[in-house]
N, C-alpha and C positions, 0 to 999 in steps of 0.2 A: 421400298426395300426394308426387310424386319429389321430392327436393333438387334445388333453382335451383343448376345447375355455378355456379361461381364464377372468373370469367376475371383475372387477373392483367394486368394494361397499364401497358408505359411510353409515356407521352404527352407531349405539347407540344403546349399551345394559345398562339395570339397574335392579338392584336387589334390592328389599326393602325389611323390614321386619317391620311390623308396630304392635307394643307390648303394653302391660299394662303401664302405663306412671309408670317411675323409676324420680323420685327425684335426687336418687345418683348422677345420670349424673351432674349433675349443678355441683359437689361440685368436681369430678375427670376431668374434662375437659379439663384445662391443662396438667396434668399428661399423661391420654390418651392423647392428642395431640403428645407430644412427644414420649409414645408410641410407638404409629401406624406406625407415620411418618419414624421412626427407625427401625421398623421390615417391611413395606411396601417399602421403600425404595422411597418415596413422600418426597420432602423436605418441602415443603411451606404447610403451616395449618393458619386460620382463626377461631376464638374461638368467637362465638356470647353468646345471653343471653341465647337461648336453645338448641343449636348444636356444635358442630364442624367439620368444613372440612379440610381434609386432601388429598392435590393433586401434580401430578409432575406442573412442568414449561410451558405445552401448557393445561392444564386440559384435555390429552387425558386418565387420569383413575384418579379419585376421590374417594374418602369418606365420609361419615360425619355420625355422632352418635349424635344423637337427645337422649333428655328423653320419645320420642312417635315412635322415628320409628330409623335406621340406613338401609346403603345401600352404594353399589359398584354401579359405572358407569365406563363405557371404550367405547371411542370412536373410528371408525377405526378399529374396531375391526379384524385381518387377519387372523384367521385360526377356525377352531372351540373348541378348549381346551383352547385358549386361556385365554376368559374369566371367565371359572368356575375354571380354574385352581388360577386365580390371585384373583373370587371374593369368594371362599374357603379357599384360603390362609387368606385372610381378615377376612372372621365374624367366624375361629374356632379360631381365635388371638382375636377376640372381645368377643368373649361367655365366654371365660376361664378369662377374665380380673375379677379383686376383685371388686367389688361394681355392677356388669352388674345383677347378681345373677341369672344366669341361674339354671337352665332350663325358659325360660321365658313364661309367656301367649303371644299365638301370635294372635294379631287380625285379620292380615293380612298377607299375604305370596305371594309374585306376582316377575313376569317377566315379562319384555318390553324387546323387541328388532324391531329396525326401521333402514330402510336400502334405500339406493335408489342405485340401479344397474342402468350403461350404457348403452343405447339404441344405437346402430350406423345406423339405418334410421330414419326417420322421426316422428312425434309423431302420425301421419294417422297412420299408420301403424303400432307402438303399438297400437296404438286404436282397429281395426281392430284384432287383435291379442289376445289382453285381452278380447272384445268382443265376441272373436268364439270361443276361448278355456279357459275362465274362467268363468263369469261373463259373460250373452246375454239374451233377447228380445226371448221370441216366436213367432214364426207368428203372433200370434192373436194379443199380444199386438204393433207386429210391425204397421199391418195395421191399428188399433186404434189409435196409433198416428200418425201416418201417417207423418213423421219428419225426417233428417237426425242427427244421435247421432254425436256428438260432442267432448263428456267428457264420463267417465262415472268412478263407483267407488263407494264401500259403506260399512259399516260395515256390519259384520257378527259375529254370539255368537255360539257359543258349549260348549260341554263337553266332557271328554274324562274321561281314567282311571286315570291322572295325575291333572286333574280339570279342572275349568272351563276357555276357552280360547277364546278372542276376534281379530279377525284378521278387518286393515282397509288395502286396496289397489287399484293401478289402474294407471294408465301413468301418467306421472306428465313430467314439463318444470323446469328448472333450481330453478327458479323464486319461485315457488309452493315448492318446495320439499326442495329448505333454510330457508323455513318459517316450516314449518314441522319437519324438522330436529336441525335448532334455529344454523343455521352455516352462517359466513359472507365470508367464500374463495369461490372459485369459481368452480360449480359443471358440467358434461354435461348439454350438454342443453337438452337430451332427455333421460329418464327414469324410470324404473320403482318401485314405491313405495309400500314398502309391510311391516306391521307395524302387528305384533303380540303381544297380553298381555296374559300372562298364570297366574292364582292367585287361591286363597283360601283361605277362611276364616273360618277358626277352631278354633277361640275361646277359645283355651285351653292351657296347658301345651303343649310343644312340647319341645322332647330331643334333643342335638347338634348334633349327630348324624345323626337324620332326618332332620332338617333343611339343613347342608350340602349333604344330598343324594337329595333334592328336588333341590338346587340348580341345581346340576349336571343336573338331569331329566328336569328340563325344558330346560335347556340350550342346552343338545339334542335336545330336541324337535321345539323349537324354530326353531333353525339353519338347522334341519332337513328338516321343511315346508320349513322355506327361499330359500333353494338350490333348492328345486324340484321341487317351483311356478317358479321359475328364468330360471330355465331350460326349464321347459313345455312353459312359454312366451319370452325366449330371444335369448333361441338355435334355429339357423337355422336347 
């Protein structure tokens, strides 16, 4: 049986939840701060005039509860339960908090996840690669411009039975994909960039129940697409 390649990704997942603006929040902020920090196991927290963040030591998983929105991020992200398991753990600890007063109106309800996977040739050649098996030119519009591609890459919208979801992707250089991803260590020099937002807006009551099942569900689905775009462009 061959060896399962082994792809290497720097990622960033975040989960928001953007709600009916809470007042409370201002007044328990502290209190929450040490909270979270305490059942999260995040030492260090930052207490502004409308939020608080609550993070480890390198901010590779964060927090913050705003009176307009609250939200998990992990960066680095290395397995796929990882993250809904830690950003689960977090908002059924924040829904059940006294002054939060769930059930909440949610305005907004979304998932990001952004990744850039190792390329081990050249960036021609992802080019070349994303060009014929994802994203291409037909004939017609080849000889119309009559041009050799260079770059290429773009957003795309859907919908699904999970909602509505935006994917952005395409080869990217070190250089490109630090700016994207808003990291200063030092990344390959060659690969590939694949950026999905899953969201919805229901406007309404929503039970804690459903909110933690949606998290789950996107974060499937997210990580779902990521693996099997990665594979169809990076497996030989």
């Amino acid at each position: 049986m061959p060896k399962k390649e082994i792809f290497k990704s720097y990622n960033k997942y975040t989960f928001e939840i953007r709600y009916k603006s809470n007042p409370k929040v201002l007044d328990f902020r502290g209190l929450w701060a040490e909270k979270v920090s305490e059942y999260m196991e995040l030492p260090h927290w930052r207490i502004e005039e409308n939020r608080i963040d609550i993070y480890d030591k390198d901010s590779k998983n964060r927090t913050f509860i705003g009176f307009k929105n609250a939200g998990f991020v992990s960066s680095d992200v290395p397995t796929s339960n990882y993250f809904p398991d830690k950003s689960i753990k977090f908002f059924k600890f924040v829904l059940e908090l006294d002054g939060f007063d769930a059930p909440i109106i949610v305005n907004r309800i979304g998932l990001r996840f952004q990744s850039y996977s190792a390329f081990k040739g050249t960036f021609e050649q992802l080019l070349k690669r994303y060009s014929s098996k994802f994203l291409n030119l037909n004939e017609n519009a080849k000889k119309i411009l009559n041009a050799k591609l260079i770059d290429i890459g773009g957003p795309l919208s859907f919908v699904n039975k999970h909602g509505n979801f935006n994917t952005m992707s395409g080869p990217m250089n070190d250089t490109q994909a630090s700016q994207f991803l808003n990291r200063k260590d030092k990344l390959p020099k060659v690969g590939l960039y694949f950026d999905i937002d899953y969201w919805q807006r229901p406007n309404k009551k929503i039970g804690n129940v459903n909110i933690l099942k949606q998290i789950r569900a996107y974060s499937k689905e997210t990580w779902d697409k990521y693996e099997k775009i990665r594979d169809l462009l990076l497996k030989d």
